[in-house]
C-alpha positions as CSV (number, residue, x, y, z in Angstrom):
1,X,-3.7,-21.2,-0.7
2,X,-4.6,-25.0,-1.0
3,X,-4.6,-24.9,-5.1
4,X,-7.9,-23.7,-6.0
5,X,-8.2,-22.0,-9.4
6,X,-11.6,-20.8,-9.9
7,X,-14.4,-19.8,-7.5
8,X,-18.2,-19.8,-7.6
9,X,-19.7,-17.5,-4.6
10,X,-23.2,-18.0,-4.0
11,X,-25.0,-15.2,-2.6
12,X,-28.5,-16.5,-3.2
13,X,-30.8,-15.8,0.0
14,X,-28.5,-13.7,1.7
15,X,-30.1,-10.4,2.6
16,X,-26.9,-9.0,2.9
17,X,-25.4,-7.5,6.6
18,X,-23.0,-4.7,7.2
19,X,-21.5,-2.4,4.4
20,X,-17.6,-2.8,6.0
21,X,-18.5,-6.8,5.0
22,X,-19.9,-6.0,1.8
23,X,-16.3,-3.4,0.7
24,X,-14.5,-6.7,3.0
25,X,-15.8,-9.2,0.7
26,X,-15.4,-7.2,-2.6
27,X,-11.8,-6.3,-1.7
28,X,-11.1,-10.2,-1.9
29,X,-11.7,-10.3,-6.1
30,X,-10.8,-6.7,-6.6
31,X,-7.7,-4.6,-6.6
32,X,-8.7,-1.6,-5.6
33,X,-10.7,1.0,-7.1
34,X,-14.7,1.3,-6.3
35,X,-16.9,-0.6,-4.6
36,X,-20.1,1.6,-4.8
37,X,-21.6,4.8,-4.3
38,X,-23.9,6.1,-1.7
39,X,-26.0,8.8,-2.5
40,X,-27.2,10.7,1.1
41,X,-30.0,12.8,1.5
42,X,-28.0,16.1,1.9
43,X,-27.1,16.2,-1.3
44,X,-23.5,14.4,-1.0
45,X,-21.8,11.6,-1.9
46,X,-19.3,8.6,-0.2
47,X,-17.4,6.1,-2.2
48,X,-16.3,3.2,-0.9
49,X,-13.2,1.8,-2.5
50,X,-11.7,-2.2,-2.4
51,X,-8.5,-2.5,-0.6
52,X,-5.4,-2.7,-3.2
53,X,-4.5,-6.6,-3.8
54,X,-6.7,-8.8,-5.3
55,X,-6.3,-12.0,-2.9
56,X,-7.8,-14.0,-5.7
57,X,-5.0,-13.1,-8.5
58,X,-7.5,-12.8,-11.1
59,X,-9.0,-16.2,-10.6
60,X,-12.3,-17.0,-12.5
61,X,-15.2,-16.0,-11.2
62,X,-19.6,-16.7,-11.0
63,X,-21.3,-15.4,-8.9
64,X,-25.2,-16.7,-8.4
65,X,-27.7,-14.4,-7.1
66,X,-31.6,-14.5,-6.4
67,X,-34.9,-12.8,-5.6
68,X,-33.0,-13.0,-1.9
69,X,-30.1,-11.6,-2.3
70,X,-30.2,-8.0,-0.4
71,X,-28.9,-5.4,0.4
72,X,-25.3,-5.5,1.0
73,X,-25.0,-8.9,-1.4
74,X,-26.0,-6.5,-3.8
75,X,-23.4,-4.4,-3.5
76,X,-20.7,-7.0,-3.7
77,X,-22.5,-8.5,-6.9
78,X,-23.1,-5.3,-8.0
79,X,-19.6,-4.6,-7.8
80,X,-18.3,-7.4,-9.8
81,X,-19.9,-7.3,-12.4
82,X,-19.7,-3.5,-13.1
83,X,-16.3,-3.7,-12.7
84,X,-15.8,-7.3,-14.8
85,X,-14.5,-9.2,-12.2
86,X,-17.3,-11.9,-12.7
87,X,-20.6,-13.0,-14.2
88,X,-23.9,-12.9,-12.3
89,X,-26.1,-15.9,-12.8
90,X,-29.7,-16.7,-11.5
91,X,-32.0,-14.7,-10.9
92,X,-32.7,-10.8,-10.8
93,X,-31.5,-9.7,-7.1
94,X,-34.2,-7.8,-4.6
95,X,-33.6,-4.6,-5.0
96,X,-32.6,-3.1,-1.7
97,X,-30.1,-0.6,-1.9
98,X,-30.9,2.2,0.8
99,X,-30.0,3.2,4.2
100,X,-33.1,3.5,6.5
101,X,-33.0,5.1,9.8
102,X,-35.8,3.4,12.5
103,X,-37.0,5.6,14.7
104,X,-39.3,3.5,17.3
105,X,-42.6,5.9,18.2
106,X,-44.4,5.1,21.5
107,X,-47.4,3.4,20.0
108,X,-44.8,0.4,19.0
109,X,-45.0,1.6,15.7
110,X,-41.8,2.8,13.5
111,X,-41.0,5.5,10.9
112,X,-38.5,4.7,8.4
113,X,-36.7,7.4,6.9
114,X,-34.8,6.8,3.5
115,X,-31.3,9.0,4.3
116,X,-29.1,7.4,1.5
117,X,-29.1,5.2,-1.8
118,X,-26.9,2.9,-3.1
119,X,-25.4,2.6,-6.9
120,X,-23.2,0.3,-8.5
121,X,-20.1,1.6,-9.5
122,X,-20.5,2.6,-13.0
123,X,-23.9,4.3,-11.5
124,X,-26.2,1.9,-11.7
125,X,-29.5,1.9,-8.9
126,X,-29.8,-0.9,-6.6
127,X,-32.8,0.3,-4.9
128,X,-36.4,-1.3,-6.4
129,X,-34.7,-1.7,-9.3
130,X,-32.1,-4.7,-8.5
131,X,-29.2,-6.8,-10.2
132,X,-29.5,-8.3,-13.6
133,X,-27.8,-11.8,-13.9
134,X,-25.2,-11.9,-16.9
135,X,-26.6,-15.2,-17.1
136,X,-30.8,-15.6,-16.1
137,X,-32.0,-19.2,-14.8
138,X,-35.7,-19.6,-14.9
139,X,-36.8,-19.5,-11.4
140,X,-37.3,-23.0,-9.6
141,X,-34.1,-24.4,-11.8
142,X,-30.8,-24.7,-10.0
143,X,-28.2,-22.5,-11.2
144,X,-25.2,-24.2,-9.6
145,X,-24.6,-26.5,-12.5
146,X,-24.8,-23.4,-15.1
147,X,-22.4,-21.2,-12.8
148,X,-19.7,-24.0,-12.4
149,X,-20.0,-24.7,-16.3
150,X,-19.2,-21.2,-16.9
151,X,-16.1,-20.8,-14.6
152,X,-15.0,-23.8,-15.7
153,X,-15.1,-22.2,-19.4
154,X,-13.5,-19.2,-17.6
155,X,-10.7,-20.7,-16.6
156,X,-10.3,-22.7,-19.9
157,X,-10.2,-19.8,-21.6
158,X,-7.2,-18.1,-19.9
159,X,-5.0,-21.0,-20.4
């Protein structure tokens, strides 16, 4: 609303948070369509879709990622560069794309049961496998200078 024209969104060392977020955040750079997949246990599938109206208008896009970005992170980045919306740059993203349940036993200890995964939308595992940057940094290098160089080529390209 103030004029900006292109957006880096830096999602290094997040671990990520609640899926609604994750389809919140996405629905900002998409219009519509999916989001990701979620694979249960049972056998079935949910797809979770963007809302309709891109609040960005198409606006250039980076996003950076890292060894810390998680979980739902990895959905969002997952889901914009499947679906071309923007370039990844860093590095390769943990790798956690499951649903756990916790069940707390009486020792203190905990079982963990896997009950779903997570793919990108065209298919692609999250889980031990992570997010490829479009663009890889060497780790220990700062990748904010490379991801505003790009968008800024981005943007000079649409003109």
């Amino acid at each position: 609303a103030d004029g900006a024209t292109r957006f880096v969104l830096d999602l290094r060392g997040n671990p990520g948070g609640l899926v609604t977020a994750a389809v919140g955040v996405a629905s900002v750079w998409l219009d519509g369509g999916p989001v990701f997949f979620e694979d249960k246990a049972d056998g079935t599938e949910e797809s979770y879709v963007a809302e309709a109206g891109d609040l960005s208008q198409g606006a250039p896009l980076v996003v950076i990622v890292d060894g810390g970005s998680a979980s739902a992170s990895e959905i969002v980045a997952g889901a914009l560069q499947d679906r071309d919306r923007a370039l990844l740059v860093g590095e390769r993203t943990f790798g956690k794309g499951s649903v756990q349940l916790v069940h707390d036993l009486v020792d203190g200890s905990s079982l963990h049961v896997t009950s779903a995964h997570w793919f990108t939308p065209k298919r692609n595992a999250i889980e031990g496998v992570g997010l490829t940057p479009d663009v890889v940094i060497e780790p220990g290098s700062d990748p904010l200078p490379r991801a505003i160089e790009l968008v800024s080529g981005i943007a000079n390209s649409n003109q």
